[in-house]
C-alpha positions in Angstrom: 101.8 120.2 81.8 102.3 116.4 81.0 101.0 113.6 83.3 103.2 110.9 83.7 103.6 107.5 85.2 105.7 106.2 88.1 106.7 103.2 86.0 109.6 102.0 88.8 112.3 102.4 91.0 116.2 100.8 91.3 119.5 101.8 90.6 121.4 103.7 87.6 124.6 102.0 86.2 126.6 104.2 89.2 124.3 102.2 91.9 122.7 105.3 92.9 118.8 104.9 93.7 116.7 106.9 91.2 112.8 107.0 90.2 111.9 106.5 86.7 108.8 108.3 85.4 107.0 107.4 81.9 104.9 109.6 80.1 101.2 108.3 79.2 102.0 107.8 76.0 105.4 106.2 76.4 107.6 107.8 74.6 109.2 110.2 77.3 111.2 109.4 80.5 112.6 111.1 83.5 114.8 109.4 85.4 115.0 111.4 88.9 117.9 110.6 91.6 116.5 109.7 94.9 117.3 108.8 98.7 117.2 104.8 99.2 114.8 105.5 102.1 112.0 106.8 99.6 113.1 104.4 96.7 112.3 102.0 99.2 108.7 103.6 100.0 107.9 104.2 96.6 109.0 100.7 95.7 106.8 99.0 98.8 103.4 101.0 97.2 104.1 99.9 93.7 104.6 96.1 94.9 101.3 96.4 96.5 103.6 95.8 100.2 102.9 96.6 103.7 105.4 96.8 106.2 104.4 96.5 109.9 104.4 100.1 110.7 103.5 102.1 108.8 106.3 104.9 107.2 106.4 108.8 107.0 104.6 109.2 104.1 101.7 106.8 105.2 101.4 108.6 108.5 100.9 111.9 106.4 98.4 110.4 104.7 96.3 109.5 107.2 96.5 112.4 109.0 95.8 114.3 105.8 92.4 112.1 105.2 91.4 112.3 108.9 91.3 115.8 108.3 88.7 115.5 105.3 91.6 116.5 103.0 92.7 114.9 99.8 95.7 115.0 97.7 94.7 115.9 94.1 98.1 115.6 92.3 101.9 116.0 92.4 103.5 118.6 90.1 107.5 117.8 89.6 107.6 121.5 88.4 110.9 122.8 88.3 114.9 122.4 87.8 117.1 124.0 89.1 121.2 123.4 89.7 120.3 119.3 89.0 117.6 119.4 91.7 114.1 119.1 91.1 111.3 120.6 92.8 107.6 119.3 93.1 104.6 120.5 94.9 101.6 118.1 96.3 98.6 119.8 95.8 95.6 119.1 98.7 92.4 119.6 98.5 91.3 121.1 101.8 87.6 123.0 102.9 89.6 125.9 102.4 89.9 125.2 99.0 93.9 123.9 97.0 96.8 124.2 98.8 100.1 123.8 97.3 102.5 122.0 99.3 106.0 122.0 98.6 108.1 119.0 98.3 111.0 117.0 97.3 110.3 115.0 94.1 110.9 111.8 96.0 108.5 112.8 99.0 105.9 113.8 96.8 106.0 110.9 94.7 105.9 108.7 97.8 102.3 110.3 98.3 100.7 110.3 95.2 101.6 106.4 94.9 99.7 105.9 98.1 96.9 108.3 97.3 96.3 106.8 94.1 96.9 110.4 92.6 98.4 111.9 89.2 101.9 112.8 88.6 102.8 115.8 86.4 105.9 117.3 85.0 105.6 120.9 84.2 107.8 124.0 83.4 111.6 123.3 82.9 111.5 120.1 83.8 109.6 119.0 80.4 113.3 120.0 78.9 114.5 117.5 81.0 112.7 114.6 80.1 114.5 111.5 77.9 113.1 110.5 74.8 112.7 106.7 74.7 114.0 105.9 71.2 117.3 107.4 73.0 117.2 105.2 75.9 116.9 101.8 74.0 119.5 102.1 71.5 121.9 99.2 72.7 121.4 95.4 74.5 121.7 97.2 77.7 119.3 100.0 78.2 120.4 100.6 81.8 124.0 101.8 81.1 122.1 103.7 78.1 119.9 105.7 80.3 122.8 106.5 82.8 124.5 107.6 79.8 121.9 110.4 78.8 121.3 111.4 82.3 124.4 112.0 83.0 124.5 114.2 79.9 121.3 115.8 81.1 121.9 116.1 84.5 124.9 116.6 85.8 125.2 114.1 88.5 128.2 114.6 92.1 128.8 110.8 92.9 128.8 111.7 96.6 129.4 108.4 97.6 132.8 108.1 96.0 133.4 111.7 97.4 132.5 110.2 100.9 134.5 106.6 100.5 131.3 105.0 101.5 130.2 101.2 100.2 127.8 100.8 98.4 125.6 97.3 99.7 123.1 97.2 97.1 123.5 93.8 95.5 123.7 92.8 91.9 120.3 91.7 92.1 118.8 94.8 92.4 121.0 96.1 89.7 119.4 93.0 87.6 116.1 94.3 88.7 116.9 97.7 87.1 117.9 96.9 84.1 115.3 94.6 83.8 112.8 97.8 84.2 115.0 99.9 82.2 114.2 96.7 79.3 110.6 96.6 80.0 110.1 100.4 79.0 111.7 99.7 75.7 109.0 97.1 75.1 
């Protein structure tokens, strides 16, 4: 099992909304493909924002603590078919429960509980080394690159014919936090 660190969210070179994950010692990433909805609520917890009302995974929360139970940790613990799988793990007078969750849900909790994040299983074969991801002046396109080698990824928005509205901006933003990893 290897603890890791939520080190951002934003958007892979196909504007696609993934979670990037950096091991402790910073030489391993995994780049996992999310919903914008919990990029978004990941994104608001790491920037230290509150929005008015509070979101899904906040209300969880506080019905989890009002309940004298505590989420310990998030295991991202398995792989299968390009999907991950995760557990959130509560402590509760009944002793740990194991909970099981999208990668994307259960990340959005352990950012608010201030909990650790672990990759475990298959999904260690999964992660990126970094010296592959910084090979080039733009890091971004590198580590859409190597996914896409290591994940097989359906670009279902093409499929669907949908728009994409993210700006350029956030794109910036990205690659900016795909940089900063390299540094």
């Amino acid at each position: 099992m290897l603890r890791m660190v939520v080190e951002g969210v934003g958007f892979d070179h196909r504007k696609q909304t993934v979670v990037v994950l950096k091991d402790w010692d910073g030489q391993k990433l995994l780049p996992i493909w999310i919903g914008p909805s919990e990029a978004k609520a990941i994104a608001l917890e790491l920037e230290g924002a509150r929005p008015g009302r509070p979101l899904s995974h906040d209300l969880l929360l506080a019905a989890l603590i009002l309940a004298q139970h505590k989420v310990t940790r998030v295991v991202i613990n398995d792989l299968q078919d390009s999907t991950f799988f995760a557990t959130v793990d509560i402590d509760t007078p009944e002793g740990i429960k194991h909970i099981d969750a999208r990668p994307s849900d259960a990340i959005a909790i352990a950012v608010r509980a201030k909990c650790p994040v672990f990759v475990d299983g298959n999904v260690e074969d999964a992660l990126i080394e970094m010296s592959d991801v910084v090979t080039s002046e733009n890091p971004a396109e590198d580590l859409g690159e190597i996914a896409d080698e290591a994940l097989p990824f359906e670009d279902v928005a093409a499929d669907e014919g949908s728009t994409d509205p993210r700006s350029d901006e956030e794109i910036e933003r990205f690659k900016r936090l795909i940089g900063d990893l390299g540094d």
